[in-house]
Steps between C-alpha positions, in 0.01 A plus 500: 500500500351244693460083480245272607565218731213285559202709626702790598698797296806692580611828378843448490577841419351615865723208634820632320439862629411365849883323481627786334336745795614280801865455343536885522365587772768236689743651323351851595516399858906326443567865371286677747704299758820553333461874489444499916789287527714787319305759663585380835882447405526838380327638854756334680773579302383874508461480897831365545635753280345755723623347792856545411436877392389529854760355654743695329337843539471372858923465497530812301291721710673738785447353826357748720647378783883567354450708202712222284310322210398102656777314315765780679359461849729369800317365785798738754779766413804366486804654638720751298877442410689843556834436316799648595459871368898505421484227351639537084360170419215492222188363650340420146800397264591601163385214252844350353313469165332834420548780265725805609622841370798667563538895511831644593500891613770718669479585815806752725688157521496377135284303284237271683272217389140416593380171423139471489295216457189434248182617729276206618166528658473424852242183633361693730070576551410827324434757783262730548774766462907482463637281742780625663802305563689477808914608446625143474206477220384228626199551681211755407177597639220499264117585542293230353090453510239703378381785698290314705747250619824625436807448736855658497767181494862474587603227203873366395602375152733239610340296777095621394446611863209682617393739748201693523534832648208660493109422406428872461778627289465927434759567283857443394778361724927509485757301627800686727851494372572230699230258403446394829162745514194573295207794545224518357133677550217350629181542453357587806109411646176619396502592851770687489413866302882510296550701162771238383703252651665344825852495441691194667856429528572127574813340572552180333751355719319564844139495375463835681229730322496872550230701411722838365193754443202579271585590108234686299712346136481181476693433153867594697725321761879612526797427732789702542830359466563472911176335497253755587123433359373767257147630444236739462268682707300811424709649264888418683711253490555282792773343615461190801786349669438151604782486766352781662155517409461838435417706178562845407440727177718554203567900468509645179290216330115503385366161401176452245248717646256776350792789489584580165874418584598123648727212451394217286825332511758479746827333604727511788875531438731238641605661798098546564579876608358656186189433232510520167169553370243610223301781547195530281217731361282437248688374236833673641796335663775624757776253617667646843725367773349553894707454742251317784657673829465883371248457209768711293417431127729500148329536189667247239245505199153649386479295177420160676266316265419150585357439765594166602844454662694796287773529767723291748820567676825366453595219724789763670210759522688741341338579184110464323409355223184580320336576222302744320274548199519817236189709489596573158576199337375227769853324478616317817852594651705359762715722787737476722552772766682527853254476811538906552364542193839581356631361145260375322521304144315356261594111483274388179259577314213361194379634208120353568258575734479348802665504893782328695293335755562305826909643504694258737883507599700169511583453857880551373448853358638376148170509339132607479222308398215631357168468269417698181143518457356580155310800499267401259270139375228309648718297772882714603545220717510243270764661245719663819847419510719450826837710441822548706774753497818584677502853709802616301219496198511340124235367327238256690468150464195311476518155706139361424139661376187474601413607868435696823641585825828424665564319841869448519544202800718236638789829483443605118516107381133482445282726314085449528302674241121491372457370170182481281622275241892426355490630170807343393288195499208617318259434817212688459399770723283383846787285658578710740724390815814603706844409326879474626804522334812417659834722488863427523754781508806579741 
């Protein structure tokens, strides 16, 4: 197409595309423009997003310096409340408002009722391993950190108060009856040519740390009832006396070593004069009474099965309880038999496989706590159930399910236990933390 004005012609068509040409190519650039204008809004949206991932690994991340995670870190220790250890008051108190069940069982007195109260998990960090609580169960000590940067810390669930113990924790630690004392092993210097741990006794009123001898097992820390530190050291059991500062041997007693016999388990009596312990080999277990001056020994039982916690002594320290499993059958049962090793009976018993695990005494002698552990599925721990029953015997009753450990504090009011998941609640498996459940009873 094209028209003639005057002398000249003009191809309106090339005009028209020449419009058409320069119209898209501004809006080509508007768009081209546009499109940076995003680009950079997205950059900066994306660097700021990045920004606050860092800053929260950054708060998240174990501080080398005190083995606590950045948004845990206190710039000093703070000082540590020791409570009055005869004190009956209940540091962390029963919630007015939560479920409880009643069991009654008879004791040598008449009927008796324990009141327990619906288990609730505990607001406290996950540790490295089971925290363990201090008698008024209010403070613990907990490892925390990776392996790198992990620290041993002296923590309370009422007042949040931390204190870090060590930067090169070895092993386990345990309070003293008392509460007023912890140990624990230390991991000792590169420098320093140890197979295991320093062992340290420290004194939490006076500050005063004692360094109570070299332990080839690092996974066990006892005291006595009097107070006396307990550990191992090539193959014996050693006992350290603060007060003095001495340590002798244990006769009688052969801790995990390479001989085919030793103890895997062990408990001191009340009095602290004799040990009750488990002797094991292979797949084999012996349950005998030592008596720690002579090194004189009782054998109570060569059918121990479980092996974690199968026995305990009454509070009076007259009798054992403990329990067994059938070779034939694999069925749990529960006995009762005096500390010489004389008359012994069978308290309960289950028609499904399994084991009475972590066996505890009320501090009143009226009852005994313990765990049944399926003995078959993917996950026991998930489908155990917590049981009591009276010494006199009678069928068991189940308080609560789901579950692992004991650690009876604040006198028998308290009871801390490991819990994957509640299954009462349908919460599925993974949520793992430490639990307490509160008792009542006279």
């Amino acid at each position: 197409m094209s028209l003639q004005l005057g002398e000249g012609v003009v191809d309106c068509s090339h005009t028209l595309r020449r419009s058409q040409i320069g119209m898209r190519c501004i809006i080509y650039k508007l768009k081209r423009f546009a499109w940076k204008i995003w680009n950079s809004l997205v950059t900066i949206l994306a660097l700021a997003a990045v920004a606050g991932l860092v800053v929260l690994a950054i708060r998240s991340y174990p501080n080398k310096e005190s083995g606590l995670p950045g948004s845990m870190m206190i710039q000093e220790p703070l000082p540590t409340v020791i409570p009055d250890p005869t004190s009956t008051d209940i540091l962390t108190p029963l919630p007015t408002e939560t479920v409880t069940i009643t069991v009654t069982i008879e004791s040598d007195t008449g009927p008796f009722d324990i009141v327990v109260s619906e288990p609730r998990r505990l607001e406290i960090p996950l540790c490295n391993e089971m925290p363990k609580f201090a008698p008024d169960g209010n403070r613990y000590i907990c490892s925390l950190g990776d392996l790198e940067s992990r620290g041993l810390w002296l923590r309370s669930l009422d007042r949040g108060l931390e204190r870090l113990l060590t930067k090169k924790p070895g092993g386990t630690a345990a309070w003293s009856p008392d509460g007023r004392a912890i140990a624990y092993i230390e991991r000792p210097d590169q420098t320093v040519h140890v197979e295991g741990g320093i062992v340290k006794f420290l004194d939490l009123e006076s500050g005063q740390e004692i360094e109570a001898g070299i332990t080839d097992f690092t996974y066990r820390l006892d005291f006595t009832p009097d107070g006396k530190l307990v550990y191992h050291r090539r193959g014996e059991l050693r006992l350290f006396d603060p007060t003095l500062r001495s340590e002798r041997a244990v006769p009688g007693v052969t801790v995990a070593n390479n001989l085919p016999y030793y103890y895997s388990e062990f408990k001191f009596s009340p009095d602290g004069k004799r040990i009750a312990g488990l002797e094991v080999a292979y797949d084999q277990g012996v349950l005998t009474v030592v008596d720690i001056e002579t090194g004189q020994r009782i054998k109570i039982s060569d059918q121990i099965g479980p092996p974690w916690g199968p026995f305990d002594w009454s509070p009076d320290g007259q009798q054992l309880a403990y329990s067994i499993v059938l070779e034939e059958t694999r069925f749990p049962e529960l006995w009762l038999v005096n500390a010489d090793g004389s008359e012994p009976r069978r308290l309960c018993t289950t028609d499904q496989r399994g084991s009475y695990d972590f066996v505890t005494w009320l501090p009143n002698g009226k009852a005994i706590l313990f765990v049944l552990m399926p003995g078959s599925g993917t996950d026991p721990i998930l489908w155990s159930a917590y049981q009591v029953i009276s010494p006199l015997g009678g069928e068991p009753k189940t308080l609560f399910t789901g579950g692992a450990s004991i650690q009876l504090v604040d006198q028998g009011r308290q009871m801390v236990f490991y819990r994957f998941s509640d299954p009462q609640k349908g919460e599925p498996p993974g949520l793992g933390g430490d639990w307490v459940t509160f008792l009542s009873y006279q």
